[in-house]
C-alpha beads as a LAMMPS data file, in Angstrom:
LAMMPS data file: protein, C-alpha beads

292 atoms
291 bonds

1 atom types
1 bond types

-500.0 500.0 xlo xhi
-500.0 500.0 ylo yhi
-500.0 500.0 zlo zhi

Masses

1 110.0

Atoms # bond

1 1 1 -365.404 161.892 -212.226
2 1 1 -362.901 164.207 -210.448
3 1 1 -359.880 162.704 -208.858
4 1 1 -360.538 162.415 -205.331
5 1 1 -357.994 165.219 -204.666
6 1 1 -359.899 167.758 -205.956
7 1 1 -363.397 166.965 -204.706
8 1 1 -365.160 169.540 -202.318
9 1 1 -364.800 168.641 -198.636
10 1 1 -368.073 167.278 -196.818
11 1 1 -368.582 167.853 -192.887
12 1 1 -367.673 165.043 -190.230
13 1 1 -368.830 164.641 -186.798
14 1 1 -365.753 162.264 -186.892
15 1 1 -362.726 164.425 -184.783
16 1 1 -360.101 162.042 -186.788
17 1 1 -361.342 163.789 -190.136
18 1 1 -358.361 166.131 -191.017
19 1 1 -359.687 166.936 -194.816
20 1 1 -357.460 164.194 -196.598
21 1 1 -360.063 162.083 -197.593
22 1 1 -362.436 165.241 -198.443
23 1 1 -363.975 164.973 -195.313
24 1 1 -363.411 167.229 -191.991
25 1 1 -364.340 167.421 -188.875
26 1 1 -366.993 170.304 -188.294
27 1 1 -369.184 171.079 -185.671
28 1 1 -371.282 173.369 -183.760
29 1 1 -372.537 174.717 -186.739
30 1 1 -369.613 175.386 -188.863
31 1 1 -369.894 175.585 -192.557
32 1 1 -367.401 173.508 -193.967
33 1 1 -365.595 174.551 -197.256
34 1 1 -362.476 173.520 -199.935
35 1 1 -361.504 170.507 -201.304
36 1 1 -359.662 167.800 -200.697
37 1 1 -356.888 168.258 -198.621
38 1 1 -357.689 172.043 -197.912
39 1 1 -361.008 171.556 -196.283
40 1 1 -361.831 174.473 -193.784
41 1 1 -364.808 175.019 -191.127
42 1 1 -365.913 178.870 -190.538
43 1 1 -369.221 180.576 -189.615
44 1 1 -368.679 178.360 -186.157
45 1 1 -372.188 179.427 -183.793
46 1 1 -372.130 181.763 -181.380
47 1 1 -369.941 180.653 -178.527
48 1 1 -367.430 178.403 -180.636
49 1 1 -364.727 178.877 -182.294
50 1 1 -361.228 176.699 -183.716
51 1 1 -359.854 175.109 -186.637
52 1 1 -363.005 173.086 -186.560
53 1 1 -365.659 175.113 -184.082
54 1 1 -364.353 172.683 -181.818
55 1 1 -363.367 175.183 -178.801
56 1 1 -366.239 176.392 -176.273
57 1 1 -365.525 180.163 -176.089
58 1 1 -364.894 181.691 -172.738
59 1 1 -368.304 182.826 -171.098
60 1 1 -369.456 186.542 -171.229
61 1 1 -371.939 188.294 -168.850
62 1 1 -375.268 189.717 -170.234
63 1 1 -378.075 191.633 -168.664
64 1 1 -380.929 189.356 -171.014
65 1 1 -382.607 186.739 -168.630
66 1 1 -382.829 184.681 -171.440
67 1 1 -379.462 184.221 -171.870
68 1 1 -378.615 180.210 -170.688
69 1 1 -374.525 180.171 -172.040
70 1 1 -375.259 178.388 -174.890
71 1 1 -373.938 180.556 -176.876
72 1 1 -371.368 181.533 -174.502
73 1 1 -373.436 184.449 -173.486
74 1 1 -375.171 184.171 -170.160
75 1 1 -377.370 186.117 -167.495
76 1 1 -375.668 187.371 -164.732
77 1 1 -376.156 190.427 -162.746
78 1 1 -376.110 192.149 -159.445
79 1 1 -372.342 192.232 -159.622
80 1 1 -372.251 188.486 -160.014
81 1 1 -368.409 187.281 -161.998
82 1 1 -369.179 185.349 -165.018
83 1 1 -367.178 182.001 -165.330
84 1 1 -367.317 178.974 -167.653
85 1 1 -367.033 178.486 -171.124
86 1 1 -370.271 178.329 -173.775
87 1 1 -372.602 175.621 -172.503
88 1 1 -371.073 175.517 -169.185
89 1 1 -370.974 179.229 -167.699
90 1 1 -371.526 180.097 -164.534
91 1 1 -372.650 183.369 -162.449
92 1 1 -370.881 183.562 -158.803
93 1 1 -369.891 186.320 -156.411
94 1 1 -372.850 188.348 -156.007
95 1 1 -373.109 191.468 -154.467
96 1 1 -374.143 191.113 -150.998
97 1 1 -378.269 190.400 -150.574
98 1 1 -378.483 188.286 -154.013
99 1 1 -378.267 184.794 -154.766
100 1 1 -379.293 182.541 -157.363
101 1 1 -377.457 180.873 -160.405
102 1 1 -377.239 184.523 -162.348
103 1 1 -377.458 186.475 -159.020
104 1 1 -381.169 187.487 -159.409
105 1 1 -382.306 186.350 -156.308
106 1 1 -383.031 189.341 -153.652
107 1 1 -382.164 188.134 -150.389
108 1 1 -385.053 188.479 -147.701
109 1 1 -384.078 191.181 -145.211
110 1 1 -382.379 191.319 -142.278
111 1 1 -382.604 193.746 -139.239
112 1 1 -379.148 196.263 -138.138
113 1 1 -378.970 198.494 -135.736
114 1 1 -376.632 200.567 -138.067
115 1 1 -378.316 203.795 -139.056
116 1 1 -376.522 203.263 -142.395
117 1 1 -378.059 200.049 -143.477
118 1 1 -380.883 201.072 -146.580
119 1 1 -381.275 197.411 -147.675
120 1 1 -379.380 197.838 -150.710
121 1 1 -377.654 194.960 -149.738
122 1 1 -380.301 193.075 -147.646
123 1 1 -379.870 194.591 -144.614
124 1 1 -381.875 197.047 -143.193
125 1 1 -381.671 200.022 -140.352
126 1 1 -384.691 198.473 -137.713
127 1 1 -384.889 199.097 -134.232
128 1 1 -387.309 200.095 -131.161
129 1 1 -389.035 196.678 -131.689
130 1 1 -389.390 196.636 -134.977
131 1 1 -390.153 193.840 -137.848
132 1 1 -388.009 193.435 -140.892
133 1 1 -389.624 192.482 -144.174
134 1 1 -389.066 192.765 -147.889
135 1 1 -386.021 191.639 -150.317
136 1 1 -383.195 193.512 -151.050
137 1 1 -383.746 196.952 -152.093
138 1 1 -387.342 196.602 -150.946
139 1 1 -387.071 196.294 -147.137
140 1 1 -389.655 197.357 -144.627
141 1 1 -389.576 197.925 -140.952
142 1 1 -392.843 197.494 -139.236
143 1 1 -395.210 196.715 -135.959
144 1 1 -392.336 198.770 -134.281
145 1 1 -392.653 198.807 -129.870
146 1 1 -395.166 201.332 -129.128
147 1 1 -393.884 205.220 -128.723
148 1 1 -392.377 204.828 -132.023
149 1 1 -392.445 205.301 -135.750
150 1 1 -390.239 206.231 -138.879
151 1 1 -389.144 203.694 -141.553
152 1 1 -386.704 202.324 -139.551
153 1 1 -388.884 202.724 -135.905
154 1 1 -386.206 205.520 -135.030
155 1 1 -388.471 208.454 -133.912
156 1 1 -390.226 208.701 -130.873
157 1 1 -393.486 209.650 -130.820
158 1 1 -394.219 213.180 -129.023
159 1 1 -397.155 213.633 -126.298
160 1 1 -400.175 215.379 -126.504
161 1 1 -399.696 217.802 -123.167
162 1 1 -402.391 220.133 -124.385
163 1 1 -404.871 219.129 -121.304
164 1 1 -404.778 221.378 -118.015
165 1 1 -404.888 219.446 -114.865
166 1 1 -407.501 219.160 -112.541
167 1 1 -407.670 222.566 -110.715
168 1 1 -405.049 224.177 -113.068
169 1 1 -404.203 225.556 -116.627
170 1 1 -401.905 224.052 -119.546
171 1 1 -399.107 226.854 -118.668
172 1 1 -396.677 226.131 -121.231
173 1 1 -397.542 222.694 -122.717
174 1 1 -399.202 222.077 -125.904
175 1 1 -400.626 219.650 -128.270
176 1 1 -396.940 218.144 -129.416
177 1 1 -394.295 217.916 -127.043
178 1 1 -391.200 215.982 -128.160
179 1 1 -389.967 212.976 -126.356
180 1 1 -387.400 213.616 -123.524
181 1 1 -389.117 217.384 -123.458
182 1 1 -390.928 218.830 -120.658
183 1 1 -393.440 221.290 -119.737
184 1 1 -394.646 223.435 -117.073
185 1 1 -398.662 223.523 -116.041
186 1 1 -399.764 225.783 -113.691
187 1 1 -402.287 225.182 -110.756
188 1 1 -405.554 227.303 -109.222
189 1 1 -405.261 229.594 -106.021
190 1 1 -405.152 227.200 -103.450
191 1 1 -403.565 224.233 -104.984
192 1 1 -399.703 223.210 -105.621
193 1 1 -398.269 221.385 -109.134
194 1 1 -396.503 218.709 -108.312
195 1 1 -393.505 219.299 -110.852
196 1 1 -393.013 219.405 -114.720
197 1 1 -395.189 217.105 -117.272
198 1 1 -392.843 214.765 -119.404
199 1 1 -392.886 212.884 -122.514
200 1 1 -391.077 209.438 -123.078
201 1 1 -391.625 208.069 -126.301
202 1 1 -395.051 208.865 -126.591
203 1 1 -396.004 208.384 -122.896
204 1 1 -397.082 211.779 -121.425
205 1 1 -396.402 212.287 -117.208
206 1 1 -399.027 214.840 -116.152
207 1 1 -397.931 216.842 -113.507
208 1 1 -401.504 217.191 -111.022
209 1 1 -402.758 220.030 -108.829
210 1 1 -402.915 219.123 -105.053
211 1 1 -404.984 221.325 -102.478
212 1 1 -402.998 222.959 -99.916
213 1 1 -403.065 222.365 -96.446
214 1 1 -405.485 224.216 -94.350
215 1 1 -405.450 224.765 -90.420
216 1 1 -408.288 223.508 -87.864
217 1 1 -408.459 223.417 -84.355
218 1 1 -410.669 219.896 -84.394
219 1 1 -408.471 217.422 -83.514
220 1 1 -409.456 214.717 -85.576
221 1 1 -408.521 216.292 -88.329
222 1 1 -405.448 214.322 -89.510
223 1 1 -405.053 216.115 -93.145
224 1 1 -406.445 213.607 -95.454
225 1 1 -409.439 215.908 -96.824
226 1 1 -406.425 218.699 -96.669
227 1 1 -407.562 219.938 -93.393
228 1 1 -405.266 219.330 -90.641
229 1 1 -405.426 219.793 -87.038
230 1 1 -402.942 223.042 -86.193
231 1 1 -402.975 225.508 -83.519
232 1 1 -401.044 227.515 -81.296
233 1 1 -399.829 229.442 -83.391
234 1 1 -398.350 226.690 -86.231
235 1 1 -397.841 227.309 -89.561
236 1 1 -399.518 224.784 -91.625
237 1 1 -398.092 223.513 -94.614
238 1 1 -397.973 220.614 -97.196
239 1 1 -400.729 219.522 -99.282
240 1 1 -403.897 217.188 -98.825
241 1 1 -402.379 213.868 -98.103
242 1 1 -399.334 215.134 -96.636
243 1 1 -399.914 217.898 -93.969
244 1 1 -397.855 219.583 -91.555
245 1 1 -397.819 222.108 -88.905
246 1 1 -394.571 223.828 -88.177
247 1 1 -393.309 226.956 -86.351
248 1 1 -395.120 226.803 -83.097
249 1 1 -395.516 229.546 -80.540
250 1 1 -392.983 229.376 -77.897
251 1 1 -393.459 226.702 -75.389
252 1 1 -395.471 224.587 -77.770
253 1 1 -394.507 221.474 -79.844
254 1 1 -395.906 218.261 -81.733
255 1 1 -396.975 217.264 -84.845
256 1 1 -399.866 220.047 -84.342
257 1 1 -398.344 222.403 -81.890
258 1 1 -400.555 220.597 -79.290
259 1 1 -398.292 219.729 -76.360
260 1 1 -397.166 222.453 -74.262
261 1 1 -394.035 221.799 -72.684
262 1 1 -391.511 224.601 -70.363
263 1 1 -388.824 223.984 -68.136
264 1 1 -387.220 227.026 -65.886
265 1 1 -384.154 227.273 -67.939
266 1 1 -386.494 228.750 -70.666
267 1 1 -389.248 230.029 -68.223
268 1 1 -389.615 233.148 -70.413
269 1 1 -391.306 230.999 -72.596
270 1 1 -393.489 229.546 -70.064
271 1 1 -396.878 231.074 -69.060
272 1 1 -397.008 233.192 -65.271
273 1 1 -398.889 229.342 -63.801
274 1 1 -396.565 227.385 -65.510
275 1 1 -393.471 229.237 -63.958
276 1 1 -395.297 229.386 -60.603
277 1 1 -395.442 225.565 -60.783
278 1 1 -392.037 225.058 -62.096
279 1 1 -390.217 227.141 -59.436
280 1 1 -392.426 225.019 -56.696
281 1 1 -391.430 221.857 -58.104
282 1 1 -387.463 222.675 -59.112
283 1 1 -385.951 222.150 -56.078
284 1 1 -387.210 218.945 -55.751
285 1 1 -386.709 218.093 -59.726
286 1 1 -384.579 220.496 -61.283
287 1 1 -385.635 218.396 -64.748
288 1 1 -389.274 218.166 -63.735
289 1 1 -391.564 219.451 -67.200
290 1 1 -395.246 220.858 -66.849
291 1 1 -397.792 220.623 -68.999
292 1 1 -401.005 223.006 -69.494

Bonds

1 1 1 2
2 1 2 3
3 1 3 4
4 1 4 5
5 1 5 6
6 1 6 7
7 1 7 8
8 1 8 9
9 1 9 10
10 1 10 11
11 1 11 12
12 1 12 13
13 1 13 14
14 1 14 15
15 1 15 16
16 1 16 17
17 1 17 18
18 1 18 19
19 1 19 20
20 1 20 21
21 1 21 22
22 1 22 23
23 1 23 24
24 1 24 25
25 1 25 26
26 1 26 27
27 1 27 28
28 1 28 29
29 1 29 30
30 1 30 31
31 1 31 32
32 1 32 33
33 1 33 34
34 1 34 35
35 1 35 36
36 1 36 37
37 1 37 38
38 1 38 39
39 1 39 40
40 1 40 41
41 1 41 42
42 1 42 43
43 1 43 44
44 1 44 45
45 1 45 46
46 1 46 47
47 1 47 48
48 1 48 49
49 1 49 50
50 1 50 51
51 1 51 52
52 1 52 53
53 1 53 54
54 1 54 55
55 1 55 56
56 1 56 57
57 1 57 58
58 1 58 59
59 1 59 60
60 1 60 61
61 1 61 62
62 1 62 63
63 1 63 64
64 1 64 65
65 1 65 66
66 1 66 67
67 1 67 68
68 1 68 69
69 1 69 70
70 1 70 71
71 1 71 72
72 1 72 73
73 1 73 74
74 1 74 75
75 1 75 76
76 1 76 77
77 1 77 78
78 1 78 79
79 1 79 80
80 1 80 81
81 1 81 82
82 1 82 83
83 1 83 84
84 1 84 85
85 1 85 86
86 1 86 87
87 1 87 88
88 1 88 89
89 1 89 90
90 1 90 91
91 1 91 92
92 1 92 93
93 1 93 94
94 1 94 95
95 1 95 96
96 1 96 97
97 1 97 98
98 1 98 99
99 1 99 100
100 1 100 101
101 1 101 102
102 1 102 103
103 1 103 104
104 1 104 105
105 1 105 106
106 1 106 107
107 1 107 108
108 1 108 109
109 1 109 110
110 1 110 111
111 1 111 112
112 1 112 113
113 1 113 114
114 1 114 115
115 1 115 116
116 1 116 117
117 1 117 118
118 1 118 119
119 1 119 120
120 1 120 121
121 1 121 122
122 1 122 123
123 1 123 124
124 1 124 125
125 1 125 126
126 1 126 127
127 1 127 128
128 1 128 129
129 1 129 130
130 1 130 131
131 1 131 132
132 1 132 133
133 1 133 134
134 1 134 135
135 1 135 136
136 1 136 137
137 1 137 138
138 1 138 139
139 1 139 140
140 1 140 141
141 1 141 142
142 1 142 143
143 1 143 144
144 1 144 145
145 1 145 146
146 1 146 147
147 1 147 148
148 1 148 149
149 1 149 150
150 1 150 151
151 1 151 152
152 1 152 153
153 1 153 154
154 1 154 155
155 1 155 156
156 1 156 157
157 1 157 158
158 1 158 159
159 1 159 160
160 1 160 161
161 1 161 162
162 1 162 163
163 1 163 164
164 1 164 165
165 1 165 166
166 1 166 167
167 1 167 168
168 1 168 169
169 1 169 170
170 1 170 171
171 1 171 172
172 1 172 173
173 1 173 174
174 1 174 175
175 1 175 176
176 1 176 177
177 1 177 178
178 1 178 179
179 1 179 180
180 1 180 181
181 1 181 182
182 1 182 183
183 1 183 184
184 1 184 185
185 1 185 186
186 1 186 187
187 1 187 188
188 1 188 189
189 1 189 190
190 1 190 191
191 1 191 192
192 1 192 193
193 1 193 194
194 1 194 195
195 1 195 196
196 1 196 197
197 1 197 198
198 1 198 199
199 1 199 200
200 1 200 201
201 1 201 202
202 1 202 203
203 1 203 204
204 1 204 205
205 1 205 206
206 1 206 207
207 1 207 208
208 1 208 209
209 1 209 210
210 1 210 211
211 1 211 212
212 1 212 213
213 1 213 214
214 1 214 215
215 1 215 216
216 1 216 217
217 1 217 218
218 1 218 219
219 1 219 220
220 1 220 221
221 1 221 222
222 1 222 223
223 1 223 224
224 1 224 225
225 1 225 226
226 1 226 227
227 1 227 228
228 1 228 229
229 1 229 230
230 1 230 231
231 1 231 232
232 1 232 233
233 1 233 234
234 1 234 235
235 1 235 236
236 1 236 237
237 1 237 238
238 1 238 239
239 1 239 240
240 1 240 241
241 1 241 242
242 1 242 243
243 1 243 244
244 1 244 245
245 1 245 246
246 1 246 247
247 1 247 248
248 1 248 249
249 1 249 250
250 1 250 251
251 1 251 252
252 1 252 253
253 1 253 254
254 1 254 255
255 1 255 256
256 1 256 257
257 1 257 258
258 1 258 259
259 1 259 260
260 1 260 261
261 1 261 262
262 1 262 263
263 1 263 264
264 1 264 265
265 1 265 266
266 1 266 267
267 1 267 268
268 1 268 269
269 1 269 270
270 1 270 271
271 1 271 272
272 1 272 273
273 1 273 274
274 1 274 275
275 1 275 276
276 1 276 277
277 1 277 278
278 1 278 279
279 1 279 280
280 1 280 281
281 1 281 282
282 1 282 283
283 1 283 284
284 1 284 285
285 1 285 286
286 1 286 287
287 1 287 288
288 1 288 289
289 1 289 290
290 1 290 291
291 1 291 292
């Protein structure tokens, strides 16, 4: 038998095992080698290392999900700063929109109103009304207010001007006119455009055609049909709705030129029976008025 000096070490769970006895401490699968007292312990598993494979090696990151630290290699991506030694690493700091114990969590998305915002880090350029969905990198902006579309609900929709009013012709307008734009319809002989069609977001403002005013000499004519009572001599004007009679012959006034009215300051505007009246009467009533 050889003296115990000289015998060939054996492996000890035992962390008071120095080799003296032929037996040394040696774990996490070290291989343990020479004889007594110069025992050694090499080939430690992944992730250990020391005299002994004693010493938990400081963690490294690794893009293989099935990496759990135990052998001091562990998953941990998305920017995320690796920490920990071999059985105890850890995965913290993630880039903004991730989470999770290796950072592979995509955040769900949230809204901005900054045109910059792609959701690469959760957050995502929605506006006009619009509903944020998705996970990082994978955001969506949908059921935006009406008038609008885009990825983001950032365009307003145009306006289909392309119909000619009522009495009139398109004029300028067409089938796609942008928002904020305008165009110009034009009306038939006899009838007035109100203005310029516009386009807000999608929502078109027609401009109409409105009759123009013509003169009668009924007076119950009052302008709603576009007819409207207007004589001596008044220029009627307006359209149907909105009549008026201006520019009466001399001596006449009222909202139709009805009312004749003279006064001998301005007799040359009176008739010859109206100044014969008017002189009678001035004496008496310098301020006197005569009607017809």
């Amino acid at each position: 038998m050889q003296p115990a000096y000289s015998q060939s070490c054996t492996a000890s769970t035992d962390p008071s095992k120095d080799g003296s006895d032929g037996s040394f401490y040696c774990i996490n699968g070290g291989t343990v080698g020479g004889t007594t007292p110069s025992c050694t312990c090499t080939s430690c598993d992944a992730g250990y290392d020391g005299t002994s494979c004693q010493t938990p090696s400081t963690c490294t990151a690794s893009s293989d999900s099935s990496k759990d630290g135990s052998d001091g290699t562990f998953y941990c991506i998305n920017g995320g700063t690796v920490g920990g030694t071999t059985g105890s690493c850890s995965c913290t700091s993630c880039n903004a929109g991730y989470g999770g114990a290796s950072c592979q969590t995509p955040s769900t998305c949230t809204a901005s109103s900054d045109s910059s915002k792609d959701g690469s880090d959760g957050t995502f350029y929605c506006i006009n009304g619009g509903t944020i969905g998705g996970t990082t990198g994978s955001c969506t902006c949908t059921s935006c207010n009406a008038g609008y579309g885009g990825a983001s609900c950032q365009t307003a929709n145009p306006c289909d001007a392309s119909g000619a009013p009522t009495n009139g012709g398109v004029g300028d307008c067409t089938s796609s006119i942008a928002s904020g734009g305008t165009c110009q319809p034009t009306c038939n002989t006899g009838y007035t455009v109100s203005g310029t069609s516009s386009c807000v977001a999608g929502t078109l403002t027609a401009a109409t055609c409105s009759a123009l005013c013509m003169a009668s000499d009924f007076s119950n004519k009052d302008g709603s049909d576009g007819t409207f009572y207007c004589i001596n001599g008044g220029t009627v004007g307006g359209t149907t709705g909105s009549c008026s009679c201006t520019s009466c012959n001399a001596g006449y006034g009222g909202a139709s030129c009805q009312t004749a009215s003279c006064s001998l300051s301005d007799g040359l505007q009176c008739s010859p029976t109206q100044l014969i009246e008017i002189k009678r009467l001035y004496n008496k009533h310098p301020d006197r008025k005569c009607g017809n």
